[in-house]
N, C-alpha and C positions, 0 to 999 in steps of 0.2 A: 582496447580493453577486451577482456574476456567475458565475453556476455555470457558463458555455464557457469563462470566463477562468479560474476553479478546474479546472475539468478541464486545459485547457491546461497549468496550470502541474505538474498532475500528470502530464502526458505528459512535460512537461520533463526532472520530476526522474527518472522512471524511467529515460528515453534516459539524462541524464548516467549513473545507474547502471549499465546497460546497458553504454555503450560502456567504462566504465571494469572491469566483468566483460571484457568481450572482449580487453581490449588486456590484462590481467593473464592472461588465459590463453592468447591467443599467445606472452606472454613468458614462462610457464611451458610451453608445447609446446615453443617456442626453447629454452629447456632442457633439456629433457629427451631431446632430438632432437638435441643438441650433440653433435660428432666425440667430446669428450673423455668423456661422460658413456657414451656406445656402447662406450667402451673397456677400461672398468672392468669388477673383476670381479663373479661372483654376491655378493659380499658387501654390496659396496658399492652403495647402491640411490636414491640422490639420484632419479636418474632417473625412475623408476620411479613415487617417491613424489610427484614432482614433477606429470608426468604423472597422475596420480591427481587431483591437484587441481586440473589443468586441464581435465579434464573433470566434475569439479563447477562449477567457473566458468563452462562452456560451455553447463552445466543451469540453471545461475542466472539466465545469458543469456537466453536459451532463454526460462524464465519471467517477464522482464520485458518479452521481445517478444512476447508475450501478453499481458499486460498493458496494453502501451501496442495494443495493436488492440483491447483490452476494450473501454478508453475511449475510444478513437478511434470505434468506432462504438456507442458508448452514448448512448440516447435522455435529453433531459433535460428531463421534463416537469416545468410550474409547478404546485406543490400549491396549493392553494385551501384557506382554513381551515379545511374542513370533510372533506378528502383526508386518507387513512390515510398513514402512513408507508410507502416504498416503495421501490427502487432510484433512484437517480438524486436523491433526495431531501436537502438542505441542511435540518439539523435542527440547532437551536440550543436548549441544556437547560442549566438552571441548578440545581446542588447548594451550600446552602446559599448566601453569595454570589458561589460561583463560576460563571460561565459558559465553556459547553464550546461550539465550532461542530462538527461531523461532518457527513462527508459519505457518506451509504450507495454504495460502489461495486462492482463486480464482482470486484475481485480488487486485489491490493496492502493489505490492513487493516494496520490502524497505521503507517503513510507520515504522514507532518507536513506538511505544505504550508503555507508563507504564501504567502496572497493579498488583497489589498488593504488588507496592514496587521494581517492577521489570520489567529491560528494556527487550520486546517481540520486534524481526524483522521480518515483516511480508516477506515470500518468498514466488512463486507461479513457479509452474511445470515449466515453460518457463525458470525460470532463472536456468542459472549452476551449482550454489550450489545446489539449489532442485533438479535438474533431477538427481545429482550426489547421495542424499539424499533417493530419491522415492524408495521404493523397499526393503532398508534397514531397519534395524532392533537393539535393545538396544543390546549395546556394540562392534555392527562392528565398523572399522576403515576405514579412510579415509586415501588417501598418501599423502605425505606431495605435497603442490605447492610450487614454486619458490619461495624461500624465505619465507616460511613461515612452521609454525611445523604439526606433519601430527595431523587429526582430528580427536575425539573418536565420538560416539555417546556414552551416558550418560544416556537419559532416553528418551522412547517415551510415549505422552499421547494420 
C-alpha cells in the first residue's frame, strides 16, 4: 500500500470534518448572535446554549487543524523486516483469521480510512494497542486478551 496516498486520504477526511465543524459553528454563532435571540429574556437561553456549542465546534475545529498539519508534515519511513514498529508505520496483524491494517499516526486514533480498497485504523502511541505494538517487529505475537484470540503481527511498512 501507499502510505502518501493513505496519509493523503487521511488529510482528506479530516478537512471534510473539519470544514463541516466550521460551517455548523458559524451557523450556531449566526444564531446565537440573531436580533431575535438578543431580545429575549434571562429565562430564555437558546442563545446562549447555542453559543456554547459553538465554541466547542470551533475547538473541534481547531483540533482537526492540527491534525491535518500532523500529517502533513509527518515523516514516512520504509520499515525493513527487521525495523521495530514506530510512528509512521503501516502494520498489518492477524487475530485468529481476521486481518486488521493500522496505521501508527500522530494524532486522530480510531479514524477509518479506505485506501486502495482497503479498511486502514488509524492508532497513535497513547492508545493500548499501539504502545502494546511500538517496539515490535514482523511476526512477533501478541497474548491473547479476554476474550479474544492472541495477535500475530503479519507485516510492517
Amino acid at each position: 500500500m501507499n502510505k502518501q496516498q493513505l496519509v493523503d486520504s487521511i488529510i482528506g477526511l479530516l478537512r471534510t470534518e473539519m470544514e463541516l465543524m466550521a460551517n455548523t459553528a458559524r451557523t450556531a454563532h449566526d444564531e446565537a448572535t440573531h436580533d431575535e435571540e438578543l431580545h429575549k429574556n434571562q429565562f430564555e437561553t437558546p442563545g446562549l446554549e447555542t453559543s456554547v456549542i459553538a465554541e466547542g465546534q470551533v475547538k473541534v475545529a481547531t483540533e482537526l487543524r492540527e491534525s491535518i498539519d500532523a500529517f502533513r508534515t509527518l515523516p514516512l519511513p520504509e520499515f525493513g523486516p527487521n525495523e521495530a514498529i514506530g510512528l509512521g508505520a503501516l502494520v498489518e496483524t492477524e487475530s485468529g483469521t481476521e486481518k486488521t491494517l493500522y496505521f501508527v499516526g500522530p494524532r486522530a486514533g480510531g479514524l477509518e480510512v479506505l485506501c486502495e480498497g482497503l479498511s486502514v485504523f488509524v492508532i497513535t502511541p497513547h492508545s493500548p494497542l499501539c504502545a502494546k505494538l511500538l517496539g515490535r517487529h514482523s511476526g512477533d505475537a501478541l497474548p491473547a486478551v479476554e476474550g479474544r484470540a492472541a495477535m500475530r503481527i503479519v507485516s510492517v511498512q
